[in-house]
C-alpha positions as CSV (number, residue, x, y, z in Angstrom):
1,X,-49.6,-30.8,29.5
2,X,-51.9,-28.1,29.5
3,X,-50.5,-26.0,32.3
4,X,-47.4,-26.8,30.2
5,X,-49.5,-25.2,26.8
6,X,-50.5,-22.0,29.2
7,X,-47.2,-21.3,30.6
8,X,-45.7,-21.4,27.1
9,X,-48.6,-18.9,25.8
10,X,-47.5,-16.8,28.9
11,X,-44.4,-16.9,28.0
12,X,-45.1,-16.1,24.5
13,X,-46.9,-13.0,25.7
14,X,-44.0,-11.9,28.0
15,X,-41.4,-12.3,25.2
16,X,-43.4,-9.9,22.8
17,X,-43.9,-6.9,25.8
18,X,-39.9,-7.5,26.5
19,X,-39.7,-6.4,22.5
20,X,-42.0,-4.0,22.5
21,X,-40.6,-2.7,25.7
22,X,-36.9,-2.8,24.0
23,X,-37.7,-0.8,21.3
24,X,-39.1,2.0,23.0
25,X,-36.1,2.2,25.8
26,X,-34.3,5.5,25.7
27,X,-31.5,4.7,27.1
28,X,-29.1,1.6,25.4
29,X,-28.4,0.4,29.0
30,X,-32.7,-0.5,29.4
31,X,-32.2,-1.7,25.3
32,X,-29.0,-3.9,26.7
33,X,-31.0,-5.3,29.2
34,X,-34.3,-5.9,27.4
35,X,-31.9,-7.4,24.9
36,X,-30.4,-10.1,27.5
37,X,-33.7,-10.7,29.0
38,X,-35.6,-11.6,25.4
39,X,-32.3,-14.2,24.5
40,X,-33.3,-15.9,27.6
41,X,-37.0,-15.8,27.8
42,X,-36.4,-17.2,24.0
43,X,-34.3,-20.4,25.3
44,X,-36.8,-21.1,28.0
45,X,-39.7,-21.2,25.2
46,X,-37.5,-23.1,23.4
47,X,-36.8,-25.3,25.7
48,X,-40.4,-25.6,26.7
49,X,-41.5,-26.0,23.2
50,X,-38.8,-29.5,22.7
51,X,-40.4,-30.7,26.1
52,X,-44.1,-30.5,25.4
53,X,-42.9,-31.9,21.8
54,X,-41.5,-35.1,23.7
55,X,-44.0,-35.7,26.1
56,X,-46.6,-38.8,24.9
57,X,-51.0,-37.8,24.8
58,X,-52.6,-37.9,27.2
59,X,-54.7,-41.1,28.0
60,X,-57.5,-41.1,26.4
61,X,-56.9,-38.9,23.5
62,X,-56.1,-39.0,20.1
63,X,-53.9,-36.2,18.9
64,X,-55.0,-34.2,22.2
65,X,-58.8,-34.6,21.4
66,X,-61.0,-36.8,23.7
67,X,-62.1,-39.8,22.1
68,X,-65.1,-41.8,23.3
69,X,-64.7,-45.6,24.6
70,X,-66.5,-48.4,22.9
71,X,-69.4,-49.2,24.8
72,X,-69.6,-52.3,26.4
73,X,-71.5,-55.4,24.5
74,X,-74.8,-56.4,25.7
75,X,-75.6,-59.9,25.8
């Protein structure tokens, strides 16, 4: 899940150069294309987002934070 968390950060940071990189185009065919390429970096995030939202923690972990295991009884 955490390669999952980076790629989405990535993505993330790709998204908000393809806006900044939009508004700055002087020509509306870059602005067209900047436009097409943002919808669908935005469905992949979205997309991404629903799947680390359905996937179960990680062994091991409570709410994604490592919790210790009871130490064994000595007798």
């Amino acid at each position: 899940m955490k390669e999952m968390q980076a790629q989405l950060e990535l993505l993330r940071a790709q998204i908000a150069e393809c806006e900044r990189l939009q508004k700055t185009a002087k020509n509306q065919i870059k602005r067209d294309t900047f436009t097409r390429l943002l919808a669908r970096y935005r469905a992949i995030a979205v997309e991404l987002e629903r799947a680390i939202a359905g996937m179960p923690p990680a062994r091991g972990t409570l709410l994604g934070r490592k919790t210790k295991e009871p130490r064994p009884k000595e007798e």
